[in-house]
C-alpha positions as CSV (number, residue, x, y, z in Angstrom):
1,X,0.0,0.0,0.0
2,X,2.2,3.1,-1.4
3,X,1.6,6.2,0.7
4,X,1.9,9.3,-1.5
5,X,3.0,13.0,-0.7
6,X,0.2,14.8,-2.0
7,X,-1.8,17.2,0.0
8,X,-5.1,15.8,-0.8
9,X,-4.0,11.8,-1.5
10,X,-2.9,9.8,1.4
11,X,-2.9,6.6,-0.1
12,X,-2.8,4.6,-3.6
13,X,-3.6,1.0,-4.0
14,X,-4.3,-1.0,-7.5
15,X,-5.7,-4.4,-7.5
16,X,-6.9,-6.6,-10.2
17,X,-8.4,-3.1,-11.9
18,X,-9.9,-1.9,-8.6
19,X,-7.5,1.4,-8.0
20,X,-8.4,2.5,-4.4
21,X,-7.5,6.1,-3.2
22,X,-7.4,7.7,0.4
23,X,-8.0,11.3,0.6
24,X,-6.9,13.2,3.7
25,X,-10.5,14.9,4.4
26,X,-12.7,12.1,3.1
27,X,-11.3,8.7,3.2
28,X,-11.5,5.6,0.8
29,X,-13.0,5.4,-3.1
30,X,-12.7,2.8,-4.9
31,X,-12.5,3.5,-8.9
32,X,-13.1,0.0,-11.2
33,X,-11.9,-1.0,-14.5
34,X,-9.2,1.0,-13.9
35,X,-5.8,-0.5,-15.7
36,X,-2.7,-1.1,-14.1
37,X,-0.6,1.4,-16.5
38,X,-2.9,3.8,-15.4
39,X,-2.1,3.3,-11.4
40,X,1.5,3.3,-12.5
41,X,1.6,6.6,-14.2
42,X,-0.6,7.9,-11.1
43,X,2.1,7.0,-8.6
44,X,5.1,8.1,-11.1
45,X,3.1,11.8,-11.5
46,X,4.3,15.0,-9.9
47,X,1.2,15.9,-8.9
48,X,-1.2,13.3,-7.8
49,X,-3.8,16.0,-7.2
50,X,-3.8,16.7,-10.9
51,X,-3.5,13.6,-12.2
52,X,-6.3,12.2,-10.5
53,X,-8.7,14.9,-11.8
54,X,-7.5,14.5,-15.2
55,X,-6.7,11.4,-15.5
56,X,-9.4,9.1,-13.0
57,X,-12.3,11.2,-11.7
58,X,-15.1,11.1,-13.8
59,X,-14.0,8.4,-15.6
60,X,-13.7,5.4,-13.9
C-alpha cells in the first residue's frame, strides 16, 4: 500500500483493476476497471492531485 506526498491523496492501491484512493478529508473510493498502467503513471506523476482529476475522476 504506497503512501503518497500529496496534499489531498494519502494513499494509492491497484488491485486486479480496482485502484483504491485515500484522501486526507474524506477517506476511501474505490475507482473500477481501472488498468494497471494507469495506477502506474498515477504513482510516477508530480502531482497526484492533478492527475487524479485529469486522469481518473469522472471516468472510472
Amino acid at each position: 500500500m504506497p503512501y503518497v506526498s500529496s496534499s489531498a491523496i494519502s494513499r494509492i492501491e491497484w488491485s486486479n483493476g480496482t485502484l483504491s484512493i485515500w484522501f486526507h478529508e474524506s477517506g476511501r473510493y474505490d475507482y473500477y476497471g481501472v488498468p494497471e498502467s494507469v495506477y502506474d503513471a498515477f504513482l510516477a506523476s508530480r502531482s497526484k492531485g492533478t492527475f487524479f482529476n485529469y486522469h481518473i475522476r469522472d471516468r472510472f
